[in-house]
C-alpha positions in Angstrom: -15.0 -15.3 -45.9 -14.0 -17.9 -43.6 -15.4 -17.8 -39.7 -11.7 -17.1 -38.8 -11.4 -14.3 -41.0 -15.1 -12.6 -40.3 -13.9 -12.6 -36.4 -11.0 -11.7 -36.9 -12.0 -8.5 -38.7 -14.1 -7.9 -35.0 -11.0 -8.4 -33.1 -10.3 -5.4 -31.2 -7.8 -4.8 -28.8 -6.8 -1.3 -26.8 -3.9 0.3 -24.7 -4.8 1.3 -21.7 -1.5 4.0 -20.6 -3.8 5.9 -18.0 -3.5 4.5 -14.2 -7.1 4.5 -12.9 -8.1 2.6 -15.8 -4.8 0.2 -16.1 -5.9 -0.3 -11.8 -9.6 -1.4 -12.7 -8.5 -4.3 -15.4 -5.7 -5.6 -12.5 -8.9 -5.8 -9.8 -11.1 -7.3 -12.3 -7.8 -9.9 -12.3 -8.2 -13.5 -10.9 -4.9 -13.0 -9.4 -2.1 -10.3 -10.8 1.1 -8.6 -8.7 2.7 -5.7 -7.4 5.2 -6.2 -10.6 2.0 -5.9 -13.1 1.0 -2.3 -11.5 1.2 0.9 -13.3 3.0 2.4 -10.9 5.8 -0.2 -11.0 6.2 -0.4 -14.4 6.5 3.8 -14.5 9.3 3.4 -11.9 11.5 1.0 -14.6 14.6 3.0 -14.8 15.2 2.1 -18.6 12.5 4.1 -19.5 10.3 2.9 -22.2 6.4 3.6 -22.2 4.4 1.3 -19.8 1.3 0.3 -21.5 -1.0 -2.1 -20.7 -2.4 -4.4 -23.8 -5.8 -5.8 -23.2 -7.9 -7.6 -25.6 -11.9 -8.4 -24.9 -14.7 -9.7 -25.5 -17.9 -9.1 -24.0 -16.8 -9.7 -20.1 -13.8 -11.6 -20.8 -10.1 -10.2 -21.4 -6.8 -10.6 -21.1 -4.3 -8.0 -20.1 -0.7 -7.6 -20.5 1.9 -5.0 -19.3 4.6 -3.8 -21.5 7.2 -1.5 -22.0 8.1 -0.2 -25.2 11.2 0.7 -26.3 13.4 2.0 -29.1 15.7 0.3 -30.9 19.2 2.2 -31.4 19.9 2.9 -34.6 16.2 1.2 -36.5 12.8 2.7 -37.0 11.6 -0.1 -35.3 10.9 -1.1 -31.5 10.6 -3.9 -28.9 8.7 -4.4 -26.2 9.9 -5.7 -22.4 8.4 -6.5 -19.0 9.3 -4.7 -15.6 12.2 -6.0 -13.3 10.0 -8.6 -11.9 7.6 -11.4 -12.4 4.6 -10.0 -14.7 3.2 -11.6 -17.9 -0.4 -11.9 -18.6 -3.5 -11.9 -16.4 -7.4 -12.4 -17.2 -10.3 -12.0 -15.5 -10.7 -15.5 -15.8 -7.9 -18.8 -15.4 -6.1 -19.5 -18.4 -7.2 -23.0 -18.7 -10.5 -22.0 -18.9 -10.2 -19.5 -22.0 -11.9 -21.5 -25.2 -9.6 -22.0 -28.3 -11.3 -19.2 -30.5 -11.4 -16.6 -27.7 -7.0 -17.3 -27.8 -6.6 -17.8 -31.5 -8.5 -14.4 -31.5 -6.3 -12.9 -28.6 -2.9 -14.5 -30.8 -3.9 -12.3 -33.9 -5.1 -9.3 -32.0 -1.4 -9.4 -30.1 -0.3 -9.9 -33.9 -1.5 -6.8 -35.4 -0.1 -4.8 -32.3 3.1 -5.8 -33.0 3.1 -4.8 -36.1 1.2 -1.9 -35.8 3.9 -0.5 -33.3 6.4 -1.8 -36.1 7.8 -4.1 -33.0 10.4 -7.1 -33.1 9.9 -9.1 -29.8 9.0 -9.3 -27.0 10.5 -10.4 -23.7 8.7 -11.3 -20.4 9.7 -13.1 -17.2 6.5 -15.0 -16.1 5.0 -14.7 -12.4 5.1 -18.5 -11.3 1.9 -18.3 -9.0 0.1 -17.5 -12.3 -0.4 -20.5 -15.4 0.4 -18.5 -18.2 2.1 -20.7 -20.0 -1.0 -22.3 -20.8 -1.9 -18.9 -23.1 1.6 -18.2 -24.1 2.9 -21.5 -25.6 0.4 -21.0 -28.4 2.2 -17.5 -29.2 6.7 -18.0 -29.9 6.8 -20.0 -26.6 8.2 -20.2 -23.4 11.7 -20.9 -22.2 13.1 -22.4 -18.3 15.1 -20.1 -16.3 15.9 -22.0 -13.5 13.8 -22.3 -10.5 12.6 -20.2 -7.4 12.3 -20.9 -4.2 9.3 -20.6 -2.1 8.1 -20.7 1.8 4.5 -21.7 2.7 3.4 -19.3 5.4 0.0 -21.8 5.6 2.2 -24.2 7.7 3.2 -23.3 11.2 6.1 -21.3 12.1 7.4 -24.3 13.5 7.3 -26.3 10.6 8.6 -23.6 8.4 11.5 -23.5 10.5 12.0 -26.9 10.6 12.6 -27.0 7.2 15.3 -24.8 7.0 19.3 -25.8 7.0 20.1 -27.2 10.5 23.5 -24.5 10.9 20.9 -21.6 9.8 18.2 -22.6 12.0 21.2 -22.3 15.0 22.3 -18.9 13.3 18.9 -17.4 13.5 18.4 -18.3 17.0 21.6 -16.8 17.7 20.7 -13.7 15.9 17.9 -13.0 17.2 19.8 -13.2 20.7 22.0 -9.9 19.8 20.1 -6.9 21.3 19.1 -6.2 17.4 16.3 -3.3 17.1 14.3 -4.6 14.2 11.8 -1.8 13.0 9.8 0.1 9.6 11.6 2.8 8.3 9.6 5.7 9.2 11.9 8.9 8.1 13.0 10.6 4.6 16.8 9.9 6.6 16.2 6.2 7.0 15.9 5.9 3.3 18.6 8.2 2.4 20.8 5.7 4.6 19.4 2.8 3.1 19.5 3.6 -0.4 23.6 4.4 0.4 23.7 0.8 1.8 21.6 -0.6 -0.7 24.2 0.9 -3.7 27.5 0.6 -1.3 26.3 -3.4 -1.5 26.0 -3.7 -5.2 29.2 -1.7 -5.6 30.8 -4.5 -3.2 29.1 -7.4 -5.3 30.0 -5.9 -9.0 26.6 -5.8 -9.8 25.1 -4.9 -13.5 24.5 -1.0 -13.2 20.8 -2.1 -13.8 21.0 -3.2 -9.9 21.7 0.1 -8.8 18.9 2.6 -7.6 18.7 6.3 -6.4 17.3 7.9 -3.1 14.4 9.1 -5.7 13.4 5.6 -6.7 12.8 3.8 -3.5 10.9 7.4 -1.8 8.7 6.6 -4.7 8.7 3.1 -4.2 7.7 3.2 -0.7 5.2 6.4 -1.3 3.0 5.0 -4.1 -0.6 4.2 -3.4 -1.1 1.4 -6.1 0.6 -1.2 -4.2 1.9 -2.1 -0.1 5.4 -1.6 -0.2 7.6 -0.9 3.5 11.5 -0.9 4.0 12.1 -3.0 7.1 15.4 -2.5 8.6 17.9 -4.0 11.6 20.1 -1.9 13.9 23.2 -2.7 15.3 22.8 0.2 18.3 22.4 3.4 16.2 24.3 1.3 12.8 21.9 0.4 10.1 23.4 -3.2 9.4 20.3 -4.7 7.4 17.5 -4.0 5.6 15.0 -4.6 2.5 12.2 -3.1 1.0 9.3 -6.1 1.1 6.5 -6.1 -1.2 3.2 -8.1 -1.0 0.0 -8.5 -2.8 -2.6 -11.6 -3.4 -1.7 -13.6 -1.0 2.2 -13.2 -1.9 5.0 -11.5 -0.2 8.6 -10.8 -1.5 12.0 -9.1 -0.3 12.6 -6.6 -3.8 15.7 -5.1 -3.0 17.8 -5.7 0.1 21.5 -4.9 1.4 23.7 -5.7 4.3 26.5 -3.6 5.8 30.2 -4.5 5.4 30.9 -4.0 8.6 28.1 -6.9 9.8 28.5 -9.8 7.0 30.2 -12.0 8.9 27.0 -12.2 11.5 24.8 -12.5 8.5 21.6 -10.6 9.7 20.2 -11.0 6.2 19.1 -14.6 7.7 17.5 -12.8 10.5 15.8 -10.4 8.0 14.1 -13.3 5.9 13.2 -15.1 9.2 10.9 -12.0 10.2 9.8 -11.1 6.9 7.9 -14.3 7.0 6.7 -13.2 10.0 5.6 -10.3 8.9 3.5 -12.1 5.6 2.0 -14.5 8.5 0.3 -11.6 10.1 -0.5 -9.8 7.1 -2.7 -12.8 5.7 0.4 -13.8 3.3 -0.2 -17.1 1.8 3.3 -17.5 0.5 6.6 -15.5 0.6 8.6 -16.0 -2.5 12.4 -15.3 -2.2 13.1 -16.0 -6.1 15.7 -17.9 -7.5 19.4 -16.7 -8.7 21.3 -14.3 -10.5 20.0 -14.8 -14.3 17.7 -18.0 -13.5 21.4 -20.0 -12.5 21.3 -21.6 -9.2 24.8 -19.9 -7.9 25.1 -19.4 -3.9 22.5 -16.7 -3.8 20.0 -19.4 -4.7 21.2 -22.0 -2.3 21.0 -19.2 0.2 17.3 -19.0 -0.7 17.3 -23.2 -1.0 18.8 -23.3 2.6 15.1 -21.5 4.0 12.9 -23.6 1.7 13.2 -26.9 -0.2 9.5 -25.6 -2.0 10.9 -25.4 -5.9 8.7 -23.6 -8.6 9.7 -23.2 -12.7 11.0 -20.1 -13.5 9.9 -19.3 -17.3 10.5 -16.7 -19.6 8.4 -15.6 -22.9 10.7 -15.0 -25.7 8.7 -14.1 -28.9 9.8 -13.0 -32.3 7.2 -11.2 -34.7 9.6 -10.9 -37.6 12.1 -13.5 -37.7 13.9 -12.3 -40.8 14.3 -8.5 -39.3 15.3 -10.3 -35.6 18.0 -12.0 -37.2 19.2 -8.6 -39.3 19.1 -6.7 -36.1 21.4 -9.7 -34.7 24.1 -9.5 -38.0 24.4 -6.3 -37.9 25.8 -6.3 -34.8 27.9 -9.3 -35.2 26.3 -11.1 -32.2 27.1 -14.7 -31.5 23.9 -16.7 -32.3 24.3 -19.5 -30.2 23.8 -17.2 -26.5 20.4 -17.9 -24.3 20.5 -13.8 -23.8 17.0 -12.3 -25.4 16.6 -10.7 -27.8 20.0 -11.1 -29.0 20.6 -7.9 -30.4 20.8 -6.4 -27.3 23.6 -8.4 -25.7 26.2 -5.7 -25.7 
């Protein structure tokens, strides 16, 4: 028996699904995000099982959150990540990890998969984090586009320097309107926002994946594995603005934010990024990450983003097949055109 095979008989692997012990692998973490939590991934609306995938040896692993899913029509499943930027995280850097601890990590993933008689997988990857360094030795990784950035370790000053001259001027203009900018700190005040929030997608023809329920962001905002807060603006008593705003390691982010109809003109979602990096100044923030565009394309809500920051990082996605030759039955059956980016392909609808 070849040294390969002998350890890879001792490869062991286990799923954590229960939250106090999914909590203590993310703290062990040399860096991980609100998006790999337990409680974020419950919230995912499509409703597959969260489960976290950690393989280990001695006092080394690597973790990875998944959601499993069906697959209509097939005995067989998928896996996905949350809405967000996830993908792997160890207790030690990626470029660090020795060759047989990964080749032993590739197989262990490998007999999951097909175990839990799985297809693929699909992950967005969390740019502040080198995974790609682990997962180019598993399917590989793909581009989707590029996010923009702020770096709250300059001054204010500077930050603001960088931005577009005409927003700079729209800002300070804003933030000359007698605007009350404030927490939400009532059941009401989310009620209102999440009939903002879904009023806003309605207006921009969002996916119905964009939309979210009154139940979704009290739980959001109430959950004790992460910092979450909906910041809004008034217009007198008129909610005009707001966004919940998430922020862990060093990182802050706007998740989900909406503007009235009545108040686009004025723009107050400038205003509302302006103080959220504020906001991740005085909470120790070493970043504030406003993301990229609409499916990884750089369309005008990315050059919205662009006109804050000209700070660029690589978007990448993990697309991985463990059965080719089922992957591309799934993908006949439904007549799918082969040449599309979407993955897994079978699910383009």
């Amino acid at each position: 028996m070849s040294y390969l095979q002998n350890n890879l008989l001792k490869a062991k692997y286990k799923i954590i699904t229960e939250p106090d012990n999914w909590a203590e692998y993310l703290k062990k973490s040399v860096s991980y995000d609100v998006y790999h939590t337990f409680h974020y991934y419950r919230l995912d609306k499509r409703g597959g099982e969260p489960m976290l995938f950690v393989y280990e040896e001695g006092n080394t692993f690597i973790a990875l959150p998944l959601l499993k899913r069906e697959i209509e029509d097939v005995e067989f499943y998928d896996f996905t990540s949350s809405y967000g930027y996830t993908g792997p995280i160890s207790n030690k850097s990626f470029d660090r990890l020795n060759k047989a601890f990964i080749t032993q990590f590739c197989y262990s993933f490998g007999d999951f998969m097909q175990h839990n008689r799985a297809v693929s997988v699909f992950s967005r990857l969390n740019p502040f984090i080198n995974q790609c360094e682990l997962l180019d030795k598993i399917g590989g990784v793909r581009n989707n586009g590029r996010t923009v950035y702020i770096d709250l370790k300059q001054s204010l000053e500077e930050q603001r320097n960088r931005y577009d001259k005409r927003l700079y001027r729209q800002i300070r203009q804003l933030r000359k309107k007698d605007y009350l900018i404030k927490y939400a700190d009532t059941r009401n005040e989310i009620s209102l926002f999440t009939d903002l929030y879904n009023k806003n997608m309605l207006r921009l023809n969002a996916d119905q994946s964009y939309f979210f329920d009154e139940n979704y962001f009290n739980e959001l905002l109430e959950n004790t594995d992460f910092n979450c807060r909906l910041l809004l603006i008034y217009d007198g008593d008129k909610m005009i603005c707001g966004a919940t705003i998430m922020w862990s390691d060093g990182v802050i982010r706007n998740h989900l934010s909406a503007t009235a109809e009545s108040h686009i003109q004025f723009s107050p979602s400038k205003l509302l990024t302006d103080e959220i990096s504020i906001i991740g100044r005085n909470l120790g923030m070493k970043y504030f990450h406003l993301g990229g565009g609409v499916g990884g394309r750089e369309d005008t809500l990315f050059k919205f983003k662009l006109s804050f920051s000209n700070l660029l990082l690589e978007d990448k996605i993990w697309c991985y097949i463990a059965d080719d030759q089922l992957y591309n039955q799934l993908v006949d059956e439904k007549n799918l055109n082969g040449n599309s980016t979407y993955f897994p392909l079978y699910r383009n609808l």
